[in-house]
TORMI-999321 format. One record per residue (C-alpha): residue number from 1; x, y, z; residue in three letters. Coordinates in nm, 4 decimals. Example, Ala and Ser with C-alpha at 12.3 -4.5 7.8 and 13.67 -1.06 7.14 Angstrom:
2
PT pos        x        y        z code
PT   1   1.2300  -0.4500   0.7800  ala
PT   2   1.3670  -0.1060   0.7140  ser
end
This chain:
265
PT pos        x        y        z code
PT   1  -1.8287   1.1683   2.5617  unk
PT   2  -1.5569   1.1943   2.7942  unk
PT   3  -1.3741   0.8944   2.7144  unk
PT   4  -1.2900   0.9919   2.3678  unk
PT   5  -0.9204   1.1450   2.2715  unk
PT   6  -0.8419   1.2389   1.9655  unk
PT   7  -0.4564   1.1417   1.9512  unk
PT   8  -0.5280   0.7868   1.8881  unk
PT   9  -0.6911   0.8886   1.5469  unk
PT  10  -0.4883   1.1874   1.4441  unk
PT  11  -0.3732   1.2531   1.1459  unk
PT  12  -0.6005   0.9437   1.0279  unk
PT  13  -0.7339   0.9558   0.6523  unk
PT  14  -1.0768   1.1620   0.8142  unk
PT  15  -0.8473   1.3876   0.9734  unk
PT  16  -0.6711   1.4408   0.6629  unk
PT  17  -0.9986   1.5750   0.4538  unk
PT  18  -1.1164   1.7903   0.7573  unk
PT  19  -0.8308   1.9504   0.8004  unk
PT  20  -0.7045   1.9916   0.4603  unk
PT  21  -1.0375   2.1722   0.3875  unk
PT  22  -1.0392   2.3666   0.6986  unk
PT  23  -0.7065   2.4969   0.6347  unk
PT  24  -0.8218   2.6589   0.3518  unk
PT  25  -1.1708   2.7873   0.4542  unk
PT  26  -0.8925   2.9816   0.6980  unk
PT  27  -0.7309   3.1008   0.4715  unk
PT  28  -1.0131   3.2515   0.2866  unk
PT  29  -1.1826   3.3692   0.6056  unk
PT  30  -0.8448   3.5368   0.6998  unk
PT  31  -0.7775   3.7079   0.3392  unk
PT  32  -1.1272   3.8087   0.3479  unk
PT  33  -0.9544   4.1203   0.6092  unk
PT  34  -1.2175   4.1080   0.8531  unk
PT  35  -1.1201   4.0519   1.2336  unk
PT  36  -1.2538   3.7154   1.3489  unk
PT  37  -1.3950   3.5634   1.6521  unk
PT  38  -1.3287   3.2233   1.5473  unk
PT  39  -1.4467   2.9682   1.8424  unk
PT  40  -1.4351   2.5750   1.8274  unk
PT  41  -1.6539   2.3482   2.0540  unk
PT  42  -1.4610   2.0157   2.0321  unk
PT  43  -1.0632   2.1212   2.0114  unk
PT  44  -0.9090   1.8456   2.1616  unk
PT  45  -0.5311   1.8947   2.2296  unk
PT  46  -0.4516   2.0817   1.9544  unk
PT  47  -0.1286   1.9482   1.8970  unk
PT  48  -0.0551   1.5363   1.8685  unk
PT  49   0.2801   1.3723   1.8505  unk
PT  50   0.2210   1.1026   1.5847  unk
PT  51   0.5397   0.9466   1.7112  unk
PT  52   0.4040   0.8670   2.0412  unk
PT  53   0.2010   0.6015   2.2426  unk
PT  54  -0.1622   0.7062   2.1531  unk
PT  55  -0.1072   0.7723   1.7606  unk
PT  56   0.1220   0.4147   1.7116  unk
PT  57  -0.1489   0.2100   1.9114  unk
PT  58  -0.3441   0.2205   1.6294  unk
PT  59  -0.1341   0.3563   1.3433  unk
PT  60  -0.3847   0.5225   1.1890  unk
PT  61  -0.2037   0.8121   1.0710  unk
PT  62   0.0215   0.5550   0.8624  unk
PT  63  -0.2772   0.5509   0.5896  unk
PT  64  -0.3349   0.9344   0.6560  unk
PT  65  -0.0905   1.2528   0.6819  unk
PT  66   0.1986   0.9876   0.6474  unk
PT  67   0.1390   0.8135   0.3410  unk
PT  68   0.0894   1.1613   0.1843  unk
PT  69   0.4282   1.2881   0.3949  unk
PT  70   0.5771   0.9827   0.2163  unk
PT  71   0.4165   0.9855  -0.1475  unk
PT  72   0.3714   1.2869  -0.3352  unk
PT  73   0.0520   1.4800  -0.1967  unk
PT  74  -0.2195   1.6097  -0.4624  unk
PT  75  -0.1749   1.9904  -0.5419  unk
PT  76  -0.4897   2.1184  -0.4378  unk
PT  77  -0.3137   1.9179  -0.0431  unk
PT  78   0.0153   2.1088  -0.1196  unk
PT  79  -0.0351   2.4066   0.1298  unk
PT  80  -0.1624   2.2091   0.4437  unk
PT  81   0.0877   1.9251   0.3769  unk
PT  82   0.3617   2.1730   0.3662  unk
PT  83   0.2529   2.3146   0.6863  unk
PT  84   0.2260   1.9843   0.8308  unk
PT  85   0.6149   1.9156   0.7338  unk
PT  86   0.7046   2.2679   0.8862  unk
PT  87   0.6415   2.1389   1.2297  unk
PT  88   0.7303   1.7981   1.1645  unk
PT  89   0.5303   1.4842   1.2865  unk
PT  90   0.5831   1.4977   1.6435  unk
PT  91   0.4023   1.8316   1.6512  unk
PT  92   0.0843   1.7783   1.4300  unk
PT  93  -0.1522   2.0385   1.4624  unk
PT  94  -0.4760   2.0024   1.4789  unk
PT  95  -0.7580   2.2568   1.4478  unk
PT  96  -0.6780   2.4965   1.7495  unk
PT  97  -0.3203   2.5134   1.6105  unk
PT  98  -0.4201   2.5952   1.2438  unk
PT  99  -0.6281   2.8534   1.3681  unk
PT 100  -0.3506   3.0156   1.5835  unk
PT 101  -0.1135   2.9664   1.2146  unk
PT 102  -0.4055   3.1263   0.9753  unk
PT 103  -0.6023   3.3776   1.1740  unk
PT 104  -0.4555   3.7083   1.1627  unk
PT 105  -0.3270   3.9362   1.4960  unk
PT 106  -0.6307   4.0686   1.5218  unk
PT 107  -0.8732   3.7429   1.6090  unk
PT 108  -0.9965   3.6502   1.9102  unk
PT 109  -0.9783   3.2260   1.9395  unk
PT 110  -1.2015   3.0242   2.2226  unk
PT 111  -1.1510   2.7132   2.2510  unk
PT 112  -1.3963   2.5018   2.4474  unk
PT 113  -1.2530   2.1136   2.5691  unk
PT 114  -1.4575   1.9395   2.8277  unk
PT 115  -1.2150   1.6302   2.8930  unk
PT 116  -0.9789   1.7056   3.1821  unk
PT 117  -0.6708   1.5665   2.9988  unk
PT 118  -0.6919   1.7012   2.6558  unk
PT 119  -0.8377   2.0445   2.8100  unk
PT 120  -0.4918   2.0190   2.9847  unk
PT 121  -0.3054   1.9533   2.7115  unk
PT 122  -0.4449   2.2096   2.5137  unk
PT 123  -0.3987   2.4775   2.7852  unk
PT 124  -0.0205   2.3834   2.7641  unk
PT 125  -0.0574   2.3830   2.3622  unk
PT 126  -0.1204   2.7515   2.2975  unk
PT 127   0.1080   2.8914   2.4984  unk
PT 128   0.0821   3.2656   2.5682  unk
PT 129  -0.1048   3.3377   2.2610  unk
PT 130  -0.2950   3.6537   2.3560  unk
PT 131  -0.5769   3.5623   2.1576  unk
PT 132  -0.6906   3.2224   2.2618  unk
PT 133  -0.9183   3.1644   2.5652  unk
PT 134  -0.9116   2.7681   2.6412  unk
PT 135  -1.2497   2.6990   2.8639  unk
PT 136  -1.3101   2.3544   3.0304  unk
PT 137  -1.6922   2.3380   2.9711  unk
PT 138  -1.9693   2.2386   2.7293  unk
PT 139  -1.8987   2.4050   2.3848  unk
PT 140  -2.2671   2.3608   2.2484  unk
PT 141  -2.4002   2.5516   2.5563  unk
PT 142  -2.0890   2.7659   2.5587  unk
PT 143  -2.0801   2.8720   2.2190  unk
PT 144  -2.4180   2.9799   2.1846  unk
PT 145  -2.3435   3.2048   2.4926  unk
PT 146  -2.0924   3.4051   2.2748  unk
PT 147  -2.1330   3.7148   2.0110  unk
PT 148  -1.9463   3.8580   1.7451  unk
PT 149  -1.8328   4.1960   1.8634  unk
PT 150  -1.8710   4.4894   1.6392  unk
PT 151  -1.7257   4.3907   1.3069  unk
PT 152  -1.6194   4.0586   1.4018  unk
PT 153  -1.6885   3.8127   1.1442  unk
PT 154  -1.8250   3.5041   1.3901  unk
PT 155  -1.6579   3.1427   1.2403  unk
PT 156  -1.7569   2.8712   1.4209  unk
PT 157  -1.6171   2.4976   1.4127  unk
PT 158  -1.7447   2.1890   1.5195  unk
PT 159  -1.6194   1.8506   1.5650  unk
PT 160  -1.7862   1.6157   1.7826  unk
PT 161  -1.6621   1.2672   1.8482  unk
PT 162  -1.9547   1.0957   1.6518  unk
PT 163  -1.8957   0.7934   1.9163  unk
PT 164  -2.2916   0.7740   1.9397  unk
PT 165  -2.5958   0.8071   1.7908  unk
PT 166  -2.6549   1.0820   2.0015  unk
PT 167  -2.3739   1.2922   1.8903  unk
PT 168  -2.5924   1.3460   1.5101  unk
PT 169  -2.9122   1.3897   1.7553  unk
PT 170  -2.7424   1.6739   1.9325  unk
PT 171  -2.5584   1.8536   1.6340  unk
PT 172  -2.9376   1.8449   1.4513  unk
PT 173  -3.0497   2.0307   1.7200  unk
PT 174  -2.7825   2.2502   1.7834  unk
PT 175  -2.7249   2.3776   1.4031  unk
PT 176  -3.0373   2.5640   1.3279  unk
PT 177  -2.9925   2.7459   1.6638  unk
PT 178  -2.6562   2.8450   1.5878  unk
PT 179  -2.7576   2.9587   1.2441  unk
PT 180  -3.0368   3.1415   1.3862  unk
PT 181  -2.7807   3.3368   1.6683  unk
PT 182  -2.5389   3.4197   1.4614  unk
PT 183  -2.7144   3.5078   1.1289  unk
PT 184  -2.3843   3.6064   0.9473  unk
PT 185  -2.1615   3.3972   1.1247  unk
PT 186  -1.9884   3.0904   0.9644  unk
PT 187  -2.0492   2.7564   1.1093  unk
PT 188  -1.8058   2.5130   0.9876  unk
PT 189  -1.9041   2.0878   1.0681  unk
PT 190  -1.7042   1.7741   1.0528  unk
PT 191  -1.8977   1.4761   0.9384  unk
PT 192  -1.8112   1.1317   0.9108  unk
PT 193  -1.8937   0.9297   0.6179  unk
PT 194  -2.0215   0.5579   0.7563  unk
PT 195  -2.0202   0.2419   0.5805  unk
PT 196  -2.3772   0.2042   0.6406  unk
PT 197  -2.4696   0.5453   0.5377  unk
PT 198  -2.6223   0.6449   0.8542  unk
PT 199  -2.5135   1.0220   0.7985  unk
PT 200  -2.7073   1.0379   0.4674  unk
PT 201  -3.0273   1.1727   0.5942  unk
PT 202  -2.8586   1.4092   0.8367  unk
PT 203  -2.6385   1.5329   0.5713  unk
PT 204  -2.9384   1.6486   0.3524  unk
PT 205  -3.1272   1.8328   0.6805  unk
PT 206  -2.7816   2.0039   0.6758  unk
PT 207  -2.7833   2.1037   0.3607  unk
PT 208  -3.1498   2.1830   0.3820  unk
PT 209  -3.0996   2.4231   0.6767  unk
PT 210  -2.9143   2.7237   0.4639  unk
PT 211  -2.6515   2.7718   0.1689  unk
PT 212  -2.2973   2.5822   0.2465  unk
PT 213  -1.9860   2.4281   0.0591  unk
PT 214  -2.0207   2.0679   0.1381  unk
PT 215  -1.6734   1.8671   0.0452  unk
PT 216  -1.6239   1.4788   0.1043  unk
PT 217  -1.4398   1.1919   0.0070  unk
PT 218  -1.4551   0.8137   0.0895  unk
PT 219  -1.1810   0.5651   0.0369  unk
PT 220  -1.2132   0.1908  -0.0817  unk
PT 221  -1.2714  -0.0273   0.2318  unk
PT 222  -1.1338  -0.3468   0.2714  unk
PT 223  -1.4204  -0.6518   0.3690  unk
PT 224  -1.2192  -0.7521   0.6554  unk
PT 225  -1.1662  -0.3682   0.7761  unk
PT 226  -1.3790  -0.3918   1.1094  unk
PT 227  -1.3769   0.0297   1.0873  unk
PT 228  -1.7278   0.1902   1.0609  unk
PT 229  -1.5907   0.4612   0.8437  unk
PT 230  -1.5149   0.5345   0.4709  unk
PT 231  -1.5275   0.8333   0.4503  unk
PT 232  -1.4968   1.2028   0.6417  unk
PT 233  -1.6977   1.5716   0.5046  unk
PT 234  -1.6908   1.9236   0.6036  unk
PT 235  -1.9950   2.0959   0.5442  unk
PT 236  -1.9459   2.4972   0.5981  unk
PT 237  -2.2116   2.7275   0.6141  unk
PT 238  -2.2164   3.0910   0.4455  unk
PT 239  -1.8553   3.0280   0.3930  unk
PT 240  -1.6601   3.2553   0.1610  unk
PT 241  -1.7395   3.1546  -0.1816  unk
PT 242  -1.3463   3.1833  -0.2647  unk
PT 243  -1.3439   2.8593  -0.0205  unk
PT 244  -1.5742   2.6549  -0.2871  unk
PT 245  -1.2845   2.5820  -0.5367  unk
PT 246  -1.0089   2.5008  -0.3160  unk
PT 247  -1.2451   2.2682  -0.1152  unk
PT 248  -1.3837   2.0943  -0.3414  unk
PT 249  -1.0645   2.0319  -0.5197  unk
PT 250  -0.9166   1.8990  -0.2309  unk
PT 251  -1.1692   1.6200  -0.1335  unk
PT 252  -1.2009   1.4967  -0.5529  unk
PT 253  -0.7880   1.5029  -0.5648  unk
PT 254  -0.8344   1.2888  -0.2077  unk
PT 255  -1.0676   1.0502  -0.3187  unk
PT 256  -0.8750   0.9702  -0.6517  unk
PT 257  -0.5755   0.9367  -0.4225  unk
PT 258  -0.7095   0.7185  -0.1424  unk
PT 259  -0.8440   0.5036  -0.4714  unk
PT 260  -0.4940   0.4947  -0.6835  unk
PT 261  -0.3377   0.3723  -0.3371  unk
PT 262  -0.5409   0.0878  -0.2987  unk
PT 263  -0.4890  -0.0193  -0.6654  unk
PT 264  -0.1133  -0.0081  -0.5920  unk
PT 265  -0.1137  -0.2110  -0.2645  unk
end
């Protein structure tokens, strides 16, 4: 939907987990050697200022990328943290800008943005990165227009806003086609984990549809926490099996994190 902007929830607790785990699926995918059309349907901005108007609204970085900044992050956290602190917290990157950081000279990046402002912003983001196409139009529809050429190794990521039912209707029906167009490409979803566990059947279609890493973690919810969520997953398809470790260490080292801080406060 086009009301949605990210920089009110970046660098959040889901943010955290997705892009903890996809910083190392990108580092995998990038040590694997292969050149890479890597190609994102959602991006956003790809860079938020977590000092600024939209992130303090709601402050929901505060229990995210800050409290880790702050505390002392989990190991398996250590290398997306520290590239985190690199920039600093008025230039956190999100997924186009980890991309752009792990995907060697050789990739070719398209980023797809349908809301006027962030596609904007995220025009503006990656500078003169000869690389990176930035296209204001639909990424399902856009996406599945696209090819891998040669020996490209195809990586796909997807991140939908989840603001409506429809959002899981559409990403059921997208996946298998995507799976089926690229057969050796690697799709890469963000899911969030719901209170009410509305993602639970979708999450086992997922899994159903062919071999991925699939790497969660919930934290404790407070009863008077109006949020929906609890929780936030990546589930990557035909992803290098190098990536299984490191992922799944990262969402158990999260969850007993997210679970000692609530015991402490």
């Amino acid at each position: 939907m086009l009301s949605y902007q990210h920089g009110y929830h970046a660098g959040n607790r889901a943010d955290v987990l997705k892009h903890a785990v996809l910083h190392a699926l990108l580092k995998e995918i990038a040590a694997a050697g292969k050149p890479v059309l890597y190609v994102e349907t959602h991006s956003g901005r790809g860079r938020y200022d977590l000092t600024g108007e939209q992130a303090r609204k709601g402050g929901e970085c505060d229990t995210g990328i800050i409290a880790l900044h702050q505390g002392k992050p989990p190991r398996p956290l250590k290398p997306w943290v520290s590239d985190v602190e690199a920039r600093g917290m008025k230039d956190y990157p999100g997924s186009p800008a980890l991309a752009q950081s792990l995907l060697p000279p050789s990739a070719r990046m398209i980023f797809f943005e349908k809301h006027p402002a962030e596609h904007a912003a995220l025009a503006k983001a990656v500078g003169n990165d000869p690389r990176v196409q930035v296209k204001h139009s639909d990424g399902y529809s856009g996406a599945l227009k696209l090819a891998p050429r040669g020996a490209e190794q195809m990586v796909c990521f997807v991140d939908p806003s989840y603001e409506t039912s429809r959002d899981i209707d559409a990403l059921a029906l997208w996946t298998p086609r995507a799976l089926k167009r690229w057969p050796n490409g690697i799709l890469i979803l963000w899911l969030p984990l719901f209170r009410d566990g509305r993602e639970t059947e979708f999450g086992e279609y997922l899994a159903s549809l062919d071999d991925c890493i699939i790497a969660g973690a919930r934290w404790p919810v407070d009863v008077d926490d109006e949020s929906a969520l609890e929780g936030s997953a990546i589930v990557a398809f035909r992803a290098p099996s190098s990536a299984s470790a490191p992922s799944h260490a990262i969402a158990s080292s999260l969850q007993s994190w997210w679970s000692a801080e609530a015991a402490r406060s």
